[in-house]
NUSE-29751 format. One line per field, with one value per residue (C-alpha): residue number from 1; y, z, x. Coordinates in nm, 2 decimals. Example, Ala and Ser with C-alpha at 12.3 -4.5 7.8 and 13.67 -1.06 7.14 Angstrom:
BEGIN
nr: 1|2;
Y: -0.45|-0.11;
Z: 0.78|0.71;
X: 1.23|1.37;
! end
This chain:
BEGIN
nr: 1|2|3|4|5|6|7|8|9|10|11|12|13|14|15|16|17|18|19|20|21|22|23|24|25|26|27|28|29|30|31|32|33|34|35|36|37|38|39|40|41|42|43|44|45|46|47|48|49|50|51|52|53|54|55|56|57|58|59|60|61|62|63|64|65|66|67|68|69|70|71|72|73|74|75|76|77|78|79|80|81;
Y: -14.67|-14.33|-14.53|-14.78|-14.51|-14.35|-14.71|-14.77|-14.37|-14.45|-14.75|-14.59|-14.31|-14.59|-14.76|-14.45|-14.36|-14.72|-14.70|-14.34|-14.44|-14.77|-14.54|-14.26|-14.59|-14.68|-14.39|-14.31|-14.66|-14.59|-14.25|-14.42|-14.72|-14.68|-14.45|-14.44|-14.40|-14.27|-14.53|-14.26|-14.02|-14.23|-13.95|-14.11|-13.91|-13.94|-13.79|-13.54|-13.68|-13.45|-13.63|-13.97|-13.90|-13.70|-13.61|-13.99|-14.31|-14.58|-14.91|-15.26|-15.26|-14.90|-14.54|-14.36|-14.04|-13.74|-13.70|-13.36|-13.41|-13.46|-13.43|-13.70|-13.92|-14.27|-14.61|-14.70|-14.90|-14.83|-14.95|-15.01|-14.75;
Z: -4.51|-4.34|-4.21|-4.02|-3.87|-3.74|-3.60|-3.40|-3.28|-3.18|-2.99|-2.83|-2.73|-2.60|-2.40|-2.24|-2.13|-1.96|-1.78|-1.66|-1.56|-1.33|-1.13|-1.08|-0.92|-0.74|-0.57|-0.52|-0.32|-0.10|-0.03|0.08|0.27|0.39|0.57|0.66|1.04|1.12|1.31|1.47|1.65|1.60|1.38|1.10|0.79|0.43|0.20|-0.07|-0.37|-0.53|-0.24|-0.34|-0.72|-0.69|-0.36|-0.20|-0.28|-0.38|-0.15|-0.21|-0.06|0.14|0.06|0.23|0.32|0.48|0.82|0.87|1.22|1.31|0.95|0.94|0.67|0.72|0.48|0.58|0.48|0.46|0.70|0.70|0.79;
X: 12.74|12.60|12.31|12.55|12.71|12.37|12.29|12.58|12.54|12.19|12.31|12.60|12.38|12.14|12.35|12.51|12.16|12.12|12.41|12.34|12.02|12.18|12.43|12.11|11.92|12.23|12.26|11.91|11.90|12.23|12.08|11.70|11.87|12.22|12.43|12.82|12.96|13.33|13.50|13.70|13.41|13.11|12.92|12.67|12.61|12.49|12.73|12.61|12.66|12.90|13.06|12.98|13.09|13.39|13.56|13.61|13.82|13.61|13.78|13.70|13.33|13.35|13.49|13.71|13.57|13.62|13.41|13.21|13.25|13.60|13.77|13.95|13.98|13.87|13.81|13.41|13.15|12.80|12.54|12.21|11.96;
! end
């Protein structure tokens, strides 16, 4: 019974790693290849990603974001560098 139970760990560990390892390549992609402009002012920027992650509202293919710029707070989609 104790080495089913260090299986599954092992694979639930495995897994987590996978997945991890998808949203790293994710992100490094956006951050190579796309970039987001603020429909109010026009400014394009690449969020940081503590940015990305945590501080914005993830919309049906955009974000809404916060823009360093002007500061206001916008739904946007990202572009293509």
């Amino acid at each position: 019974m104790e080495m089913v139970g260090r299986v599954i760990f092992w694979i639930a560990i495995s897994v987590l790693a996978l997945v991890l390892l998808y949203v790293i390549c994710r992100y490094w992609y956006f951050y190579r290849h796309e970039h987001f402009i603020c429909p109010n002012c026009g400014n394009r920027w690449k969020p940081r990603l503590r940015v990305m992650l945590f501080g914005s509202v993830n919309a049906v293919e955009g974000k809404i974001l916060r823009c360093p710029k002007c500061g206001e707070k916008e739904y946007m989609e990202p572009k293509r560098d």
